[in-house]
GUBA-378301 format. One line per 3 residues: number of its first residue (from 1); for each residue x, y, z of N, C-alpha, C, O. Coordinates in pm, whole numbers, plus 50000, padded with zeros to 5 digits. Example, Ala and Ser with C-alpha at 12.3 -4.5 7.8 and 13.67 -1.06 7.14 Angstrom:
BEGIN
1) 51319 49431 50780 51230 49550 50780 51320 49670 50780 51424 49668 50846; 51285 49775 50708 51367 49894 50714 51290 50003 50787 51341 50114 50804
//
This chain:
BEGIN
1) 14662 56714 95905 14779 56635 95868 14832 56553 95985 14885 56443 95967; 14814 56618 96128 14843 56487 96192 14775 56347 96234 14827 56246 96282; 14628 56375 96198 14581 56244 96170 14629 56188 96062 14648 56067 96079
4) 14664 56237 95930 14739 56127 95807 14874 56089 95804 14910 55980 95759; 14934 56155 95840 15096 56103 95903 15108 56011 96013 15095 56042 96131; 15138 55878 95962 15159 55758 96032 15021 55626 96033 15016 55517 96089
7) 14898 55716 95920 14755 55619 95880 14786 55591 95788 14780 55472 95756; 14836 55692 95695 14787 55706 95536 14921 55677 95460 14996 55682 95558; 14977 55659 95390 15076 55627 95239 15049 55759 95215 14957 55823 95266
10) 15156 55812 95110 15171 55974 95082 15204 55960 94903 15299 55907 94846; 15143 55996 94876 15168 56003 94716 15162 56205 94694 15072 56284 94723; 15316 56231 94623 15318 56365 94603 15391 56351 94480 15507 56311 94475
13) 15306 56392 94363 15347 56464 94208 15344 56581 94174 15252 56662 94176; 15430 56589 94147 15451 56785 94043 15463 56750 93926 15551 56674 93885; 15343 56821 93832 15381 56790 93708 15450 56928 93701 15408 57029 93758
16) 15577 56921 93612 15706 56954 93597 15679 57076 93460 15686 57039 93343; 15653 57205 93493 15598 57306 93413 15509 57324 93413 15479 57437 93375; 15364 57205 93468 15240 57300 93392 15246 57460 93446 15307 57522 93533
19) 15132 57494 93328 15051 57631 93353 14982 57611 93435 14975 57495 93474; 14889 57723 93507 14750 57702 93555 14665 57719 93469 14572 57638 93466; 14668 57816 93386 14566 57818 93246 14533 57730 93197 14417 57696 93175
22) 14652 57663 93164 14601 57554 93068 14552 57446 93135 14469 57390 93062; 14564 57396 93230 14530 57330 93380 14376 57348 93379 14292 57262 93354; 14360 57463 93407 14217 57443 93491 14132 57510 93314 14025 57568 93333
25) 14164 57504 93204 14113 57508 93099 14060 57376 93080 13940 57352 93079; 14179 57266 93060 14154 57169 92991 14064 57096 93166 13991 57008 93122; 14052 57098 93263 13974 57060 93342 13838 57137 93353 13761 57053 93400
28) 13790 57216 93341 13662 57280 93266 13601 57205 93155 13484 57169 93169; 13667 57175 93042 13626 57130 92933 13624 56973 92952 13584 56895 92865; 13651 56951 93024 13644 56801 93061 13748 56700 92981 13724 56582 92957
31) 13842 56755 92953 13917 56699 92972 14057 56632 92994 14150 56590 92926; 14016 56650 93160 14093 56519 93261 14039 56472 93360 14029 56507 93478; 13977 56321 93256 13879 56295 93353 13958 56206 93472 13894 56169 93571
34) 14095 56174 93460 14179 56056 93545 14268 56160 93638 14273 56120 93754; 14329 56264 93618 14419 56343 93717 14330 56401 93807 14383 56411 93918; 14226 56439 93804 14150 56493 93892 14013 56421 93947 13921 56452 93871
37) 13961 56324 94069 13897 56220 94073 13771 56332 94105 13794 56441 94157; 13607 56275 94056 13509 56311 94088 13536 56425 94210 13581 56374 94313; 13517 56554 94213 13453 56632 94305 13586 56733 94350 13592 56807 94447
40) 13677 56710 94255 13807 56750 94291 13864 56906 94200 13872 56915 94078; 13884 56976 94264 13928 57097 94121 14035 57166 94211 14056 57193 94330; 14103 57179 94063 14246 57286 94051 14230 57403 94193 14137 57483 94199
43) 14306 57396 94266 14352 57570 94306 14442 57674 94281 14555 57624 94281; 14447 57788 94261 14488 57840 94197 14585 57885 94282 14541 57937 94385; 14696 57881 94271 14825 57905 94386 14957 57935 94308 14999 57888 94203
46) 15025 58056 94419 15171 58093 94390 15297 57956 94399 15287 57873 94490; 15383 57949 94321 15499 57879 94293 15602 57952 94415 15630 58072 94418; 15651 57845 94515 15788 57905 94607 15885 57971 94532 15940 58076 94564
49) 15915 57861 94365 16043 57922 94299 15978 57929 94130 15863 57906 94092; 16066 57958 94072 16051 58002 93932 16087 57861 93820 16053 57828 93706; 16165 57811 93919 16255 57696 93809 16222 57564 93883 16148 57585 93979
52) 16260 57425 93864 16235 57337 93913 16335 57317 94045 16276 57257 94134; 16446 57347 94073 16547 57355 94148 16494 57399 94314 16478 57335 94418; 16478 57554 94270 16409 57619 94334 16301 57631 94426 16288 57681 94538
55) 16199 57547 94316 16021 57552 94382 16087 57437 94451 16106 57460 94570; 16126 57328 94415 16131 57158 94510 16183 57173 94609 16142 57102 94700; 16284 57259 94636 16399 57234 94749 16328 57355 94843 16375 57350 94957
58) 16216 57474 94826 16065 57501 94903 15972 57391 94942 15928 57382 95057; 15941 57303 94844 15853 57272 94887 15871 57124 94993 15787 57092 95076; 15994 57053 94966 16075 56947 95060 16112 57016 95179 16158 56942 95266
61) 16104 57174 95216 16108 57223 95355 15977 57247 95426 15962 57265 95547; 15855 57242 95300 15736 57258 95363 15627 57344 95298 15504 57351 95296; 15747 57413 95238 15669 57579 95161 15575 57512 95033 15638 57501 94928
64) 15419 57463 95027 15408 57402 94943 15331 57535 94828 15357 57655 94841; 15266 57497 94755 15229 57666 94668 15129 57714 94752 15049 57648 94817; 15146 57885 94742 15074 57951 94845 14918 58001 94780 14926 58071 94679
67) 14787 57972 94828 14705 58027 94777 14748 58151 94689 14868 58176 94690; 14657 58239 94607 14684 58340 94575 14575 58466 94627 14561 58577 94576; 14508 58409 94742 14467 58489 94819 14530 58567 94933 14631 58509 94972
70) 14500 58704 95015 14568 58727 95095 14569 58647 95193 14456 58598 95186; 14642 58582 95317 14731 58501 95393 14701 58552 95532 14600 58623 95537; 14760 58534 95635 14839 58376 95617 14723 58288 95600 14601 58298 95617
73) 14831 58172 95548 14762 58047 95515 14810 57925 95583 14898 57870 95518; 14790 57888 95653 14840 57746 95722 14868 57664 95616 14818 57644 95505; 14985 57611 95698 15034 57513 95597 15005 57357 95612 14899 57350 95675
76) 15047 57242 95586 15012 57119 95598 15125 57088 95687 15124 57061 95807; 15234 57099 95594 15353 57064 95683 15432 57154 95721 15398 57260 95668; 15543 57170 95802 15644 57266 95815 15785 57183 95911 15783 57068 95955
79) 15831 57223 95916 15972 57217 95955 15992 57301 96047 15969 57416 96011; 16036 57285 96188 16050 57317 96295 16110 57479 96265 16227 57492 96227; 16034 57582 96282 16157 57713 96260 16020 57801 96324 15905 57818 96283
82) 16117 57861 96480 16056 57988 96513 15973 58087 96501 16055 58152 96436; 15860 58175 96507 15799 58223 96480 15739 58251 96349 15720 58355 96286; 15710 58100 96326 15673 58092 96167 15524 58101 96177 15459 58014 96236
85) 15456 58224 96107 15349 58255 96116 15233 58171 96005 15117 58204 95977; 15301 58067 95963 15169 57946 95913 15148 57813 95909 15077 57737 95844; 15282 57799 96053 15255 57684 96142 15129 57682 96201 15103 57788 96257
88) 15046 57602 96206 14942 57580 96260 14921 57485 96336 15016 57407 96327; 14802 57428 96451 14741 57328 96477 14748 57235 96387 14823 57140 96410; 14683 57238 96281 14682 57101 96182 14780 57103 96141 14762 57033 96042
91) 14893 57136 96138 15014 57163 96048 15032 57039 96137 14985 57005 96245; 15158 56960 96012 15243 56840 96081 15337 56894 96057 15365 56930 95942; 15431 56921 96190 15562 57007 96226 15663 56879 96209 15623 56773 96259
94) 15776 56878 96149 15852 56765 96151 16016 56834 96164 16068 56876 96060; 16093 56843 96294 16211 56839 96317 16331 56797 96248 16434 56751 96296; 16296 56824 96100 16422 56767 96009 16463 56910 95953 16440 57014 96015
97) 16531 56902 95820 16596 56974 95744 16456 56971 95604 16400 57060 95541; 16448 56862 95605 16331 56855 95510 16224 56774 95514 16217 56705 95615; 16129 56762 95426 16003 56649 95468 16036 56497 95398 15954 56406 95406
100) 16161 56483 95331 16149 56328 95345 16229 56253 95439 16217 56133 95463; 16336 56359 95504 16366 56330 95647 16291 56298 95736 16297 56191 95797; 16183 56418 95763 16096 56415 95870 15984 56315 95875 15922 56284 95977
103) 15960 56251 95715 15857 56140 95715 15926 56014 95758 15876 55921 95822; 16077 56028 95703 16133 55887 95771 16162 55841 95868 16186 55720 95877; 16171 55960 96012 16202 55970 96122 16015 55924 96161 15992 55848 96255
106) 15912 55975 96084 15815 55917 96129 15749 55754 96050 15635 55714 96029; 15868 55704 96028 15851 55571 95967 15814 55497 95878 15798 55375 95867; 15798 55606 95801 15768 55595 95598 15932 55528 95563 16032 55529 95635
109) 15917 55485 95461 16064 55456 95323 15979 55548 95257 15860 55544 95224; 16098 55660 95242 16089 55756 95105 16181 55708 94976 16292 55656 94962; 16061 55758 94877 16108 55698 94754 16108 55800 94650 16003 55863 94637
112) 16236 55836 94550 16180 55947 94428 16173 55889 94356 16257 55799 94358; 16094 55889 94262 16096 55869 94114 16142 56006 94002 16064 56080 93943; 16240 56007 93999 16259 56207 93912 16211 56183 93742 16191 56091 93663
115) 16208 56274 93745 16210 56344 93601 16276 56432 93538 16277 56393 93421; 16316 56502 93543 16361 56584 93498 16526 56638 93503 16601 56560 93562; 16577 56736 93457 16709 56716 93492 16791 56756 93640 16913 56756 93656
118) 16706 56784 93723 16761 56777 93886 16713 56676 93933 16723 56650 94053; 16650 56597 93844 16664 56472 93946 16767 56385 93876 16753 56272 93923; 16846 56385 93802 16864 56268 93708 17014 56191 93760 17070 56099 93701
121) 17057 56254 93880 17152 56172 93960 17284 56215 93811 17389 56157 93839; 17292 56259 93736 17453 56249 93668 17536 56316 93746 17643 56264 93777; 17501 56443 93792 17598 56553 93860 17581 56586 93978 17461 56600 93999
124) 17671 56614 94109 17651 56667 94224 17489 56764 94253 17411 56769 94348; 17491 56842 94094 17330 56910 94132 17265 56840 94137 17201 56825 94241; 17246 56765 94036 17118 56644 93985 17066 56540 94068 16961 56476 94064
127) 17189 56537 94164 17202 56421 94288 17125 56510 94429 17065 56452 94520; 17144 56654 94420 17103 56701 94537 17002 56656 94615 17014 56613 94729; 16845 56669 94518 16703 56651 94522 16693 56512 94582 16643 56479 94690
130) 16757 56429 94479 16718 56284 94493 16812 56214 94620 16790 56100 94662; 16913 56296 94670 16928 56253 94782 16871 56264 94922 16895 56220 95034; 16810 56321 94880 16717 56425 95038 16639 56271 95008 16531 56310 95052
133) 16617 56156 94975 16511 56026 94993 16605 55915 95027 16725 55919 95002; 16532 55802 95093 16604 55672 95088 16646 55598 95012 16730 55512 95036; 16568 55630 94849 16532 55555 94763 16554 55603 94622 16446 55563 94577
136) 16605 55651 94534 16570 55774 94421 16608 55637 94319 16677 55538 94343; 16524 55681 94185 16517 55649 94073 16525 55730 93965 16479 55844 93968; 16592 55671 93844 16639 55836 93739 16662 55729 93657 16694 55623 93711
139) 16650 55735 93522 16717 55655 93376 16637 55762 93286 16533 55817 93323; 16700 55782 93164 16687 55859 93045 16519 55816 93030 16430 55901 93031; 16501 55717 93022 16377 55690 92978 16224 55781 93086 16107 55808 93063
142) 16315 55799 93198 16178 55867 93264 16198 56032 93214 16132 56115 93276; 16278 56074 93115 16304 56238 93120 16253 56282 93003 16177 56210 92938; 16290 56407 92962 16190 56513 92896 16235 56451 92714 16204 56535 92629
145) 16277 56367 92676 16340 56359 92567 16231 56201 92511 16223 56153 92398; 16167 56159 92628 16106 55992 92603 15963 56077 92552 15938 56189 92596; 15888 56018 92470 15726 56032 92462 15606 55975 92563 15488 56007 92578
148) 15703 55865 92630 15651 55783 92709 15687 55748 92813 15683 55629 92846; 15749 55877 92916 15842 55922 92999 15716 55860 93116 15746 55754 93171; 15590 55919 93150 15481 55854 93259 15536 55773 93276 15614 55756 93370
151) 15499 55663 93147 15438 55528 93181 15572 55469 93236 15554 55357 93285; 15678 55505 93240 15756 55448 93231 15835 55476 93378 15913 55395 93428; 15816 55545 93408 15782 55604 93533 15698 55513 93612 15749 55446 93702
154) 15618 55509 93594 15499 55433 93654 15494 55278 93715 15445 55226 93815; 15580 55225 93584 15628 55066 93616 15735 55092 93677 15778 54997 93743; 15823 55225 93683 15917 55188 93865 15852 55231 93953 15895 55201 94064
157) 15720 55321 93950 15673 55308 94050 15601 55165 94115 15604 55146 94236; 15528 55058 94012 15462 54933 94075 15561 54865 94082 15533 54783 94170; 15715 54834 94028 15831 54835 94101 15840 54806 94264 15832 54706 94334
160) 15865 54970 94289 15860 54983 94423 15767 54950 94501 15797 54898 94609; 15636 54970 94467 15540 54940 94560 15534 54749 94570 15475 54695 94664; 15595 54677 94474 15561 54522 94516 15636 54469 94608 15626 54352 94645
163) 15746 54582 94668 15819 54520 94719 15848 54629 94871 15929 54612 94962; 15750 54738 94850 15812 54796 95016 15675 54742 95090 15568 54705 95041; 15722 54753 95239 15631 54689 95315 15632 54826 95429 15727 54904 95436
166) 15533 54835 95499 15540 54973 95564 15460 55084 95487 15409 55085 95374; 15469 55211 95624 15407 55359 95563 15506 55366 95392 15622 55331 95373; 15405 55424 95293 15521 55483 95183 15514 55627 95155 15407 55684 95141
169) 15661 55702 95145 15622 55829 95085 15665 55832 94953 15783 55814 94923; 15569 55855 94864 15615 55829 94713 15613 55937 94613 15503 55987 94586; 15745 55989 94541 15729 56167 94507 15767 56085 94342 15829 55988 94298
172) 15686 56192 94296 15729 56179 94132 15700 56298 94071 15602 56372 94064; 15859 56294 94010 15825 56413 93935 15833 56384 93786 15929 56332 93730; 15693 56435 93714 15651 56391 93617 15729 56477 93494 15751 56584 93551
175) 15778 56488 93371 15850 56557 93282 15776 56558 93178 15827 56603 93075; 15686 56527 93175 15590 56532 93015 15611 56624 92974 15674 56638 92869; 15565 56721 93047 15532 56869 93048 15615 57002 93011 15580 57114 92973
178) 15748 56938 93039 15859 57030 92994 15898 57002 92879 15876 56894 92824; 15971 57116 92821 15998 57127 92672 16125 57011 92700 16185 56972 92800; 16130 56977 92544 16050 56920 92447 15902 56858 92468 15908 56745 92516
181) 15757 56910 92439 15635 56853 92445 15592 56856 92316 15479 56809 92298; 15666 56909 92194 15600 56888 92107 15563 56761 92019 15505 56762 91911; 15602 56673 92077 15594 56483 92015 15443 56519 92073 15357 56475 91997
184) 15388 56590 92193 15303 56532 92197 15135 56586 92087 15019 56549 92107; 15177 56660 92001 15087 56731 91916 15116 56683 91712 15181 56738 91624; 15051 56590 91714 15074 56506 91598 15132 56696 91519 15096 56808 91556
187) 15233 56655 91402 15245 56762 91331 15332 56889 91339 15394 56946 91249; 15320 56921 91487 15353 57040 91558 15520 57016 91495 15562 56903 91469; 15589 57118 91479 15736 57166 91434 15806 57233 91602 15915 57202 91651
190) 15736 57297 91642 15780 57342 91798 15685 57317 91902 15575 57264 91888; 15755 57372 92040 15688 57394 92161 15576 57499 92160 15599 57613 92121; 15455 57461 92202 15349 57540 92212 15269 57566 92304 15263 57460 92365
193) 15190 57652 92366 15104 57640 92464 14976 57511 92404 14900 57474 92493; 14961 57466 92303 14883 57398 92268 14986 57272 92252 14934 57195 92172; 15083 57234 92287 15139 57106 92230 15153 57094 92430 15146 56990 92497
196) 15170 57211 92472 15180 57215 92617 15021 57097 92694 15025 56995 92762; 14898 57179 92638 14785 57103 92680 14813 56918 92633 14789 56818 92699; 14863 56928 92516 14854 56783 92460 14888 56681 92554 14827 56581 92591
199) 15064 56758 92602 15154 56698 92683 15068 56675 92823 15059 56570 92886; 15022 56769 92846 14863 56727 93001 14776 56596 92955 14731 56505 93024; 14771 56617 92838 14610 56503 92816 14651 56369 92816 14586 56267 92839
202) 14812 56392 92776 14894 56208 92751 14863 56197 92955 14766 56135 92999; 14973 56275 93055 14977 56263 93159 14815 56229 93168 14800 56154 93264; 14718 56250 93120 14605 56224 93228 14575 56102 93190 14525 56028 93274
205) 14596 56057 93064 14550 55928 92986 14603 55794 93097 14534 55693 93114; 14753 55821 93173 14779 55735 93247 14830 55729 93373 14908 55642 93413; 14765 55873 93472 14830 55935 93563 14722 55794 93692 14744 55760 93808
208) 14612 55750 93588 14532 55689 93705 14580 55553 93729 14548 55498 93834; 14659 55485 93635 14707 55399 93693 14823 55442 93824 14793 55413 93940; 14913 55492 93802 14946 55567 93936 14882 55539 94085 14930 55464 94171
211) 14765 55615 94094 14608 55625 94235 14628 55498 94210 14660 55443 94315; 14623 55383 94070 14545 55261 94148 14680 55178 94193 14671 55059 94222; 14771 55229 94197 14852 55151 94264 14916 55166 94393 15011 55103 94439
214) 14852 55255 94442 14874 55325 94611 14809 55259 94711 14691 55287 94730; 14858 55187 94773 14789 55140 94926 14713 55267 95005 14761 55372 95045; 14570 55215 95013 14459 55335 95081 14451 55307 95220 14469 55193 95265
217) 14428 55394 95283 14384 55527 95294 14573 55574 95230 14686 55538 95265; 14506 55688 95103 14634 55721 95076 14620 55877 95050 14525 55907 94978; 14711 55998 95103 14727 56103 95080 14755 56113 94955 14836 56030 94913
220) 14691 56233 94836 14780 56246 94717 14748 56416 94711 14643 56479 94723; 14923 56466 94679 14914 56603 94686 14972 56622 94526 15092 56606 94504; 14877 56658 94416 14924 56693 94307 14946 56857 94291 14874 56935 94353
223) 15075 56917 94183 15074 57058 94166 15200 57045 94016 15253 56959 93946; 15198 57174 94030 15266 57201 93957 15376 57287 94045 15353 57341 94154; 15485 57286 93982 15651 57371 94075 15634 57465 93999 15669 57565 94062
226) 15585 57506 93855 15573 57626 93833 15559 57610 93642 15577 57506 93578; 15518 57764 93581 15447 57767 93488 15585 57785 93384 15704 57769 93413; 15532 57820 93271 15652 57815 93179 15593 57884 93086 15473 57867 93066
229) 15680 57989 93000 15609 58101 92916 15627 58040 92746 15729 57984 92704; 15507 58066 92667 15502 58078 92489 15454 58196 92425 15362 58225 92349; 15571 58267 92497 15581 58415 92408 15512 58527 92435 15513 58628 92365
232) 15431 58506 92569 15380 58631 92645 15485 58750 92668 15596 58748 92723; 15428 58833 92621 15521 58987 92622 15683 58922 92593 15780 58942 92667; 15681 58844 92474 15829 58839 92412 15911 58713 92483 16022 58673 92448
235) 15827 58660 92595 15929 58576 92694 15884 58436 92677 15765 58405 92663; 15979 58354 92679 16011 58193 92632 16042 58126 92743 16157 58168 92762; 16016 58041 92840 16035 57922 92919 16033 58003 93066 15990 58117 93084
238) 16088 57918 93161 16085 57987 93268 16197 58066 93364 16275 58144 93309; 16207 58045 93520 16345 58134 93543 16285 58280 93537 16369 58367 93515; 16189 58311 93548 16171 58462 93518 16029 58502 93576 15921 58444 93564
241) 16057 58596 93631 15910 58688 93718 15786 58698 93636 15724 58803 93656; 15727 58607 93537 15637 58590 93472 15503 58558 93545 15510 58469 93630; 15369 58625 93523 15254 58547 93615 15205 58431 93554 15115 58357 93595
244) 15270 58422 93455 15227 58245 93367 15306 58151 93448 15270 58039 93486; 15452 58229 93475 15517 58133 93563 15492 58084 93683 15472 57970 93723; 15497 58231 93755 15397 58209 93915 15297 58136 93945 15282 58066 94044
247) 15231 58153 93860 15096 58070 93915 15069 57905 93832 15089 57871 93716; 15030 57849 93922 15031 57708 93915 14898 57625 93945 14808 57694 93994; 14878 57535 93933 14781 57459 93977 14808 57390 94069 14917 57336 94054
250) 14743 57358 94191 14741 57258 94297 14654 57174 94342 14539 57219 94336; 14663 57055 94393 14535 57017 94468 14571 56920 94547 14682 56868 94534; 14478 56876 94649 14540 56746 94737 14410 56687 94749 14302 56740 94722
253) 14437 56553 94799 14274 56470 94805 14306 56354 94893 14421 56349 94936; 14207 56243 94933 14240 56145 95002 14151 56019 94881 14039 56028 94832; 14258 55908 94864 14216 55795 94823 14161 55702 94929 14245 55634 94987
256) 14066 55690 94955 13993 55637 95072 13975 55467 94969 13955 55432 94853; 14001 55399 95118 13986 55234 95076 13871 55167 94979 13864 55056 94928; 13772 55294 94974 13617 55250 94967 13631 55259 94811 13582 55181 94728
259) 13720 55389 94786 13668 55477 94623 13725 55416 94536 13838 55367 94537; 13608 55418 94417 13677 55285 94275 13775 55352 94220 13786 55474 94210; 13866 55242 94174 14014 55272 94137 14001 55381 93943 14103 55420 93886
//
């Protein structure tokens, strides 16, 4: 990471609930062929928090999801704090409070794009997230209630990008994925672990326009903040010590100048 901090543009998405199940299911079966580029697969990793609140305001200090192997595990980034046993050599240590501080002190414009309802700027909470950036973006249309919450998303992201000049750090948090997903399962009456996959397959249908609009050499760290339950041992959504919840999907990759869009 300290060779890509201050080369590379930073593209970081959480899609906003996935599972890992259903994640590295529907990537087995082939299909997502656009969220995940040639040669790239899911890892299987612990969630910092349970809820969206929680995991983000971990992972904007550094804590990004932890393998689910035994540890330590070096981290990518971290935040200056004392005998922290997964600071590493490659770790990019950054002297802030959080990492879109610490990218701006290293000369990125940070930008959010939210989703969901902590990002959505109405209330002192909602404002928290999206103030930790230079830049935040929020309208009804990017949140869990639109069918077409991405795409829409997406054109403030080529938005932003026609007009910043410089390193970019660019976070989006995607809402497909959280309930309400059942628009996305022609028919469906409720939320399902299967209206859940649907809500993945729309995100993948247009997650690649996204990559092709990133200035390369570009970092992209995709995951999930955490899983969300359909009725395993009696339990409904998240907030709760669930291993559907815990575990998540992750991955990071480099968009190199060379690779077709």
């Amino acid at each position: 990471m300290n060779a890509v901090v201050g080369s590379h543009d930073i593209l970081f998405v959480t899609l906003d609930t996935l599972r890992y199940d259903v994640a590295a299911e529907l990537a087995e079966a082939g299909r997502l062929r656009n969220l995940l580029p040639p040669g790239v697969r899911w890892e299987r990793r612990h969630s910092p928090g349970s809820f969206t609140y929680a995991s983000h305001a971990a992972m904007f200090a550094g804590f990004l999801p932890t393998p689910v192997t035994p540890g330590p595990h070096p981290r990518l980034v971290a935040a200056t704090f004392p005998g922290s046993e997964t600071t590493a050599p490659d770790t990019w240590v950054f002297d802030a409070p959080d990492l879109p501080a610490g990218l701006a002190r290293a000369g990125y414009h940070t930008v959010c794009v939210g989703g969901v309802g902590f990002f959505n700027k109405l209330t002192p909470l909602g404002s928290a997230l999206p103030e930790l950036f230079a830049e935040s973006h929020w309208e009804p249309a990017f949140g869990v209630t639109d069918p077409h919450s991405l795409e829409h998303q997406i054109d403030r992201a080529a938005e932003v990008m026609r007009r910043t000049r410089g390193r970019l750090f660019l976070f989006v948090n995607v809402s497909a994925l959280h309930q309400p997903n059942r628009c996305y399962l022609p028919g469906a009456a409720e939320d399902s672990r299967e209206s859940h996959a649907a809500a993945l397959e729309y995100v993948d249908r247009h997650i690649g326009r996204l990559y092709a609009l990133m200035r390369r050499p570009c970092l992209v760290i995709v995951c999930s903040d955490h899983g969300t339950a359909y009725g395993e041992e009696g339990h409904a959504g998240h907030r709760i010590g669930h291993e559907v919840v815990w575990t998540v999907p992750y991955t990071h990759f480099i968009l190199e100048p060379h690779a077709p869009l």
